[in-house]
C-alpha positions as CSV (number, residue, x, y, z in Angstrom):
1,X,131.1,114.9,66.6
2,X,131.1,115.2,62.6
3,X,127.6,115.3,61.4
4,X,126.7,113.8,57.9
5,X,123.0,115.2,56.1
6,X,121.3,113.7,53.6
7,X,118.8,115.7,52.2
8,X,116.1,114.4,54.2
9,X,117.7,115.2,57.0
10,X,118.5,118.8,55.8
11,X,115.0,119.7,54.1
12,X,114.0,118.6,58.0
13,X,115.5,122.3,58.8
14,X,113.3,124.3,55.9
15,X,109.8,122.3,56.4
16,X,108.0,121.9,58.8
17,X,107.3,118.0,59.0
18,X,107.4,115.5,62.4
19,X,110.7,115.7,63.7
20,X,112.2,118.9,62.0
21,X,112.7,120.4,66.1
22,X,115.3,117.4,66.6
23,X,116.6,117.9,63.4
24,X,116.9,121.4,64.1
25,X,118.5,120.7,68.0
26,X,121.1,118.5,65.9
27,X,122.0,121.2,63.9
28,X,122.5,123.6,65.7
29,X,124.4,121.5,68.2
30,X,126.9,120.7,65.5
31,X,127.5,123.6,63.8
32,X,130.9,123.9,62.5
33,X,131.0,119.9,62.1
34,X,128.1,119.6,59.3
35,X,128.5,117.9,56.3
36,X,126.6,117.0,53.4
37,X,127.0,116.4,49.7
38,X,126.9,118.5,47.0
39,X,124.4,116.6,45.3
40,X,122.0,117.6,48.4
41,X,122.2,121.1,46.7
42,X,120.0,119.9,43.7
43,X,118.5,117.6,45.9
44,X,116.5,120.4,48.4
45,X,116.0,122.9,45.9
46,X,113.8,119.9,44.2
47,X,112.3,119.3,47.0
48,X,110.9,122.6,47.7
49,X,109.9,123.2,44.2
50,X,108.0,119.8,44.7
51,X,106.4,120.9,47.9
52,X,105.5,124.3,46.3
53,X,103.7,122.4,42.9
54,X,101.9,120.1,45.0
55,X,100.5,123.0,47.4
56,X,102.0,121.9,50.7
57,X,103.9,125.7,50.6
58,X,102.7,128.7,49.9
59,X,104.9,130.7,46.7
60,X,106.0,133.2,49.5
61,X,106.9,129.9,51.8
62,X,108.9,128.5,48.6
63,X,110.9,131.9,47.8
64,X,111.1,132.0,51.9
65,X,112.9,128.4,52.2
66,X,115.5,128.9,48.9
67,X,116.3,132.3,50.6
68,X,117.2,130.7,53.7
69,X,118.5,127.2,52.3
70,X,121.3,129.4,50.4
71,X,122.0,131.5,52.9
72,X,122.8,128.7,54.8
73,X,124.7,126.3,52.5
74,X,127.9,128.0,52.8
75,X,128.2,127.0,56.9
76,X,127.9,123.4,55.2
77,X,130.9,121.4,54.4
78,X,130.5,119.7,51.1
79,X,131.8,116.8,49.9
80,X,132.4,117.2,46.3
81,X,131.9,114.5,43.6
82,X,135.3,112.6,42.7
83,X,136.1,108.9,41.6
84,X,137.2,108.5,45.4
85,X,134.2,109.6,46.7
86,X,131.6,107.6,44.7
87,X,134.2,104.2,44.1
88,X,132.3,102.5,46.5
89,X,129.2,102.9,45.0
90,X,128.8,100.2,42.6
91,X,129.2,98.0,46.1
92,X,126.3,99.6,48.2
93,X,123.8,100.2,45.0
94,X,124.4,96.2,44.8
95,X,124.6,94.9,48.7
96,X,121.7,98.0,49.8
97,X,119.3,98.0,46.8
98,X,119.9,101.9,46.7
99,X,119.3,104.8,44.3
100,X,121.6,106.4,42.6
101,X,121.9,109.7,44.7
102,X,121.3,107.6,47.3
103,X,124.5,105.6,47.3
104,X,126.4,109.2,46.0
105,X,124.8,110.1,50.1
106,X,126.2,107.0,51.5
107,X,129.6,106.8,49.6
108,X,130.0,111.0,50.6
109,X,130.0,110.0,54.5
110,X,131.9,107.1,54.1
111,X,134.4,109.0,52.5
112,X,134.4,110.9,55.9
113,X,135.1,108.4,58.0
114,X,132.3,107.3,60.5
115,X,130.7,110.1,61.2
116,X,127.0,110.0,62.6
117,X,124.8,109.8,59.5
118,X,121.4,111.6,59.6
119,X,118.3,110.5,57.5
120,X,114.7,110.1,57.3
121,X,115.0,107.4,54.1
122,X,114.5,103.8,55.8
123,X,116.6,102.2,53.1
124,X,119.4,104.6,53.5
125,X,119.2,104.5,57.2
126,X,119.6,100.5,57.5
127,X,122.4,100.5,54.6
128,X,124.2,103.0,56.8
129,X,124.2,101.1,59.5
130,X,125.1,97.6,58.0
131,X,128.1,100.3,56.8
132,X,128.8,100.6,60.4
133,X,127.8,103.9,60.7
134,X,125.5,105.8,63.7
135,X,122.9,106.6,62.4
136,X,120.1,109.0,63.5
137,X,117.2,109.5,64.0
């Protein structure tokens, strides 16, 4: 099974939030088949920073979690930006009301095929769906 993260679904692994144990039991299920875009890069290092300025992580917790997150990024299969990728996006953004990085996400597993699409964003996760993706949680 090829695994598709978005970034909530990947800053699941480095934070400790409700549900980061199944998110962490998916991952390491599926390692080797893990996929993610490169936009996700930017996209968790923003989040820690975020989590560090509003106080929810300690500086040592922050410097832990970018440690770890780049350790671990190269085990990831990216899906780099190209026309191909993102051609659809002008389609979802319209039919999904989505974000920009949002539909860069949806577009990148698309561009996979169906593979099972993993997100904590409602939005996302119903847009995936009407895509005809599974989707989890």
């Amino acid at each position: 099974m090829i695994v598709y993260l978005d970034t909530s679904a990947l800053a699941k692994r480095y934070i400790i939030e409700p549900d980061a144990e199944s998110m962490n039991r998916l991952i390491a299920q599926n390692q080797g088949r893990l996929f993610t875009s490169i936009v996700t890069y930017a996209e968790i290092l923003s989040v820690f920073a975020r989590c560090w300025r509003q106080r929810r992580i300690s500086s040592r917790q922050f410097r832990a979690q970018n440690r770890a997150f780049l350790a671990e990024w190269s085990a990831l299969h990216v899906v780099d930006l190209s026309f191909q990728v993102i051609q659809p996006a002008g389609r979802v953004i319209e039919r999904h009301r989505l974000r920009a990085y949002d539909a860069v996400q949806l577009c990148s597993a698309l561009w996979l095929g169906r593979p099972v699409f993993a997100t904590f964003d409602a939005r996302l996760r119903q847009a995936a769906a009407a895509e005809g993706l599974p989707v989890t949680p």
